[in-house]
N, C-alpha and C positions, 0 to 999 in steps of 0.2 A: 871562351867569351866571358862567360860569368867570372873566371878568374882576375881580370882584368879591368871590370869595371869601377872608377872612381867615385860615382854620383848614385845614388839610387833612393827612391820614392816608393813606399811600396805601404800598399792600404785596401782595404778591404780583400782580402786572402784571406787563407788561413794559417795558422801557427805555422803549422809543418813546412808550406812553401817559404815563408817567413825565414825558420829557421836553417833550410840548406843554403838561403843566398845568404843570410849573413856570418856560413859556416863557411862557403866558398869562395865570398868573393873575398879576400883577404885584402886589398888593396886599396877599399875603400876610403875617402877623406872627409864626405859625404853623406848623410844619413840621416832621413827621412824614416818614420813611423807611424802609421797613425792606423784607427778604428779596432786594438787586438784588447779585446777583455778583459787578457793573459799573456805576459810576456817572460818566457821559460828561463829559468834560471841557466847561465853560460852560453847567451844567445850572442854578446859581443865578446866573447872571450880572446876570438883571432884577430879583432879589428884594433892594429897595433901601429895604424896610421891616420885613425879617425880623428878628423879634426873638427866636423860640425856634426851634433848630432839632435834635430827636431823629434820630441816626442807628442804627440797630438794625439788625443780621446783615448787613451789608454787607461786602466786599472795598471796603478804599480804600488810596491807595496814597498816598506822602508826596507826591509831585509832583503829585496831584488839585488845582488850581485851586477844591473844593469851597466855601475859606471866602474866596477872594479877594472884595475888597468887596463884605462884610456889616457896612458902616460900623455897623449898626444892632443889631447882635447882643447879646442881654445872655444868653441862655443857650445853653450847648452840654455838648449831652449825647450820648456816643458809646458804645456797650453790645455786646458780644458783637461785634466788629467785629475781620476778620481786617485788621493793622495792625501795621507795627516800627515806625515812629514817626509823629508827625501833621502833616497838612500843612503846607506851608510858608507859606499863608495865614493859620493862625492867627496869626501875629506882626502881623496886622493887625487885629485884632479890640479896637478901643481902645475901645468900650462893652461889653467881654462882663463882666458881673459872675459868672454864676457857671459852672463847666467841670467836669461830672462824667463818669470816665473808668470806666465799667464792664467787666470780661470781657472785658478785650482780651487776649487769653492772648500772644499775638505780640508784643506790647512792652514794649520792652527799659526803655527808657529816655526818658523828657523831652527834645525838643531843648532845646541851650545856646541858641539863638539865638531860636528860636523862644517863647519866652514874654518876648521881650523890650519885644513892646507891647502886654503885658496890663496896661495902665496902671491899670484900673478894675478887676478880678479882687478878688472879698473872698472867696469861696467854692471852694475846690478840694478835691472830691474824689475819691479812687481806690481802687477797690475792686475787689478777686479778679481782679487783671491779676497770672498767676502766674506772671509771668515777666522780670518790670519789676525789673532789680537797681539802679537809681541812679534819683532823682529829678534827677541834675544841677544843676552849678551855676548854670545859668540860674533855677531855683526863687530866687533871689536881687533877682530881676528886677520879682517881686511884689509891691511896697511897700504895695499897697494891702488883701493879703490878709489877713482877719479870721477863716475859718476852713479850718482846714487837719485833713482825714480822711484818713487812708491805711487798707485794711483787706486783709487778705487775698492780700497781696503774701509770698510765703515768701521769695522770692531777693532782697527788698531787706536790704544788711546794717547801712547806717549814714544818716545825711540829710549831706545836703551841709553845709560850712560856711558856704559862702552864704546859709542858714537866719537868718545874724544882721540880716543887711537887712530881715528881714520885719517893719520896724518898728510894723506895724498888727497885727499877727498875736495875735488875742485868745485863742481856744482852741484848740491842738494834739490830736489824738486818734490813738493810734496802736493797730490791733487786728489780733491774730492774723496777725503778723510774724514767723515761728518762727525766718527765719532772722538778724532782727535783734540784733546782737552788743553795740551801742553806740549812745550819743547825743556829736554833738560840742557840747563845753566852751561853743561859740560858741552856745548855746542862752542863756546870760548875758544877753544882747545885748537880751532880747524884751522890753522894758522894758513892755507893753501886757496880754505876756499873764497872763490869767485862771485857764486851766483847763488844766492837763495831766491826759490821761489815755491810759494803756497798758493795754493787755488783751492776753493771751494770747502774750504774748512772752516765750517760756519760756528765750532764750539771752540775754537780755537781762542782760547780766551787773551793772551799778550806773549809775546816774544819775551826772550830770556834775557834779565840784564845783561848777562857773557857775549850779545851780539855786538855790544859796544866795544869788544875788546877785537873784532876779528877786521883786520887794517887791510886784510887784502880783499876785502868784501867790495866788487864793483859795482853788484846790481842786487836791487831787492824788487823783487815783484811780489805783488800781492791783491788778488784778485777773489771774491765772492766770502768775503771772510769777516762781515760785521764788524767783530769785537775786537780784530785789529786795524780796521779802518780807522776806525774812531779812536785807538790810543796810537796810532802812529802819525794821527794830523797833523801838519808843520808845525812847528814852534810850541803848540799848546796840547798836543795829547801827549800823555802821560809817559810814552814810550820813547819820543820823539828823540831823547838826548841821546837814546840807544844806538840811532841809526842816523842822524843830522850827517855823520863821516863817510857816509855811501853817497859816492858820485852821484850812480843813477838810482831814482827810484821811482816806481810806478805800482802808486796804490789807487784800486777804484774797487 
């Protein structure tokens, strides 16, 4: 029975039961974790068909072996998970399409090296990790990424300039960033994308002249962010020749 199970959810146990189902069930594509303090090094070692795998309230620690070959991984999703940075196995995770980083109040920052074979990644998002001040330059790394959310991060203050490699990179969405101060120029670069939109970025002080260069830019939203309101007001703020080339825009 256990042999054969595809889907499993398993939370408040302990380690040991933890560790024979995910010793036996080999066939899993599925995978659900959540409340383990401690999670035993070569606990997914069999799971060689894993393709989503939720980790919730956990202790992991960057040296965890948790993602080492998960050839098979197209989701990963980490939530409320005490953590400075993430394993060192995710650099091998070359089918994960999408990586969302919830409530990791403990991380700092993106490894550099470590999103380097996220070859397949379209989707990253990050959200109320209130303590994440740099995306790093390895965000560079992502050539295949199409949407990029950050939400809820106060201590992030700028995005790398690495950001110009993201040559697939269709919508940008940035929310409730109080402490972001700027965007770099090398935002030009995005030749793909479609949709910016900022919310709640109240020190957000002006957009980069490089936004005037991006033609494929449909929609600009902008919403709770003072000191772009006022340089991006029709005709007469300062910003304005920047983005007059965007169809749609909606600034309040």
């Amino acid at each position: 029975m256990i042999q054969s199970l595809k889907e499993l959810h398993i939370g408040g146990t302990t380690v040991t039961l933890l560790t024979t189902l995910t010793m036996n069930a080999t066939v899993l594509t599925s995978l659900v974790i959540s409340g383990f303090n401690e999670l035993p090094d070569g606990l997914l070692q069999n799971q060689k068909q894993l393709d989503s795998l939720n980790v919730i309230s956990c202790s992991l620690k960057s040296s965890s072996d948790l993602l080492d070959n998960l050839s098979c991984l197209k989701m990963l999703d980490i939530q409320d998970c005490s953590i400075e940075s993430l394993p060192a196995g995710l650099q091998n995770l070359n089918s994960l399409k999408t990586l969302n980083l919830y409530f990791c109040d403990s991380l700092v920052s993106l490894p550099v090296n470590g999103l380097q074979g996220l070859s397949s990644l379209s989707l990253l998002q990050i959200q109320n990790c209130e303590t994440l001040a740099s995306l790093s330059e390895g965000v560079g790394y992502l050539t295949s990424l199409q949407d990029l959310l950050i939400n809820g991060c106060p201590e992030l203050t700028s995005l790398p300039r690495s950001i110009q490699h993201l040559s697939s990179l269709q919508r940008l969405q940035i929310w409730n960033c109080r402490g972001l101060i700027s965007l770099p120029d090398e935002i030009q670069h995005l030749n793909l994308l479609s949709l910016l939109e900022i919310k709640s970025c109240s020190n957000l002080m002006s957009l980069p002249q490089g936004v005037r260069n991006l033609n494929a830019l449909e929609a600009l939203r902008i919403r709770g962010c003072p000191h772009l309101k006022r340089r991006c007001e029709k005709v007469r703020g300062e910003d304005w020749p920047n983005i007059a080339h965007i169809p749609f825009i909606d600034i309040s």
